[in-house]
N, C-alpha and C positions, 0 to 999 in steps of 0.2 A: 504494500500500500504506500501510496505518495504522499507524503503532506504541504497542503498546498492553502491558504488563505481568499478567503470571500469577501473582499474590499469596499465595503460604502464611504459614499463622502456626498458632501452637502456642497455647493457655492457660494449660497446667498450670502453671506458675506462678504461675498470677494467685489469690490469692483465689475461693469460689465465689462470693461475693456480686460481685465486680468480674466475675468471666468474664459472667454475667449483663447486666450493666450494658452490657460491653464489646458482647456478642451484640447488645442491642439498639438500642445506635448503629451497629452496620453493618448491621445488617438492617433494623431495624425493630419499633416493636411494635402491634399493634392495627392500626390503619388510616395509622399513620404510618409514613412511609418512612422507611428506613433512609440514612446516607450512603451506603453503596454503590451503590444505585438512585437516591439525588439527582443523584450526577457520572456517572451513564450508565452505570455499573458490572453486570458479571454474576455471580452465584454459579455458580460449576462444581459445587462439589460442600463439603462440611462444612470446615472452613477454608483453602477455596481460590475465589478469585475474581478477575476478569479487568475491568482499569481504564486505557482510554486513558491517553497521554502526559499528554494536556495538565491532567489530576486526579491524576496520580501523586504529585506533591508534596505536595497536601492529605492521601492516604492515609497518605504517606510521616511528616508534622506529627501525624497521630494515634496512629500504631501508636508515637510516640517519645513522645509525650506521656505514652499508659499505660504506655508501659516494656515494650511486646508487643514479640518481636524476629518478624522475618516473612522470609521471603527471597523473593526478586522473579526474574522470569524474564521475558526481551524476545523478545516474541514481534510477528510482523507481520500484519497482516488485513488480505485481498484486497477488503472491502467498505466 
């Protein structure tokens, strides 16, 4: 089994120009990837996404950098 993290985070705090910004270093924009999809990362659903262990800590480096607060759930995967 893998253990891997289920990511929320909220914006409305942020600035609209920073939520932007913010959007498109974890996505992505244009034909450039996003961090999420560089460290193997999935989007579930609008701010919520699922990131192995061993990239947690870089997400973890970001969302504290912007000042995004997010809360984390440990989940396990059978693949």
């Amino acid at each position: 089994m893998k253990k891997s993290y289920i990511i929320t985070y909220n914006l409305k705090k942020l600035k609209p120009s920073k939520r932007v910004l913010f959007v498109y270093l974890l996505k992505g924009r244009n034909k450039e990837k996003g961090i999420v999809k560089e460290l193997k990362g999935e989007f579930l659903a609008n701010g919520c996404f699922i990131i192995n262990e061993s990239n947690f800590s870089e997400i973890k480096l970001i969302f504290k950098k912007w000042e995004v607060r997010f809360k984390q759930k440990e989940v396990y995967l059978t693949h």
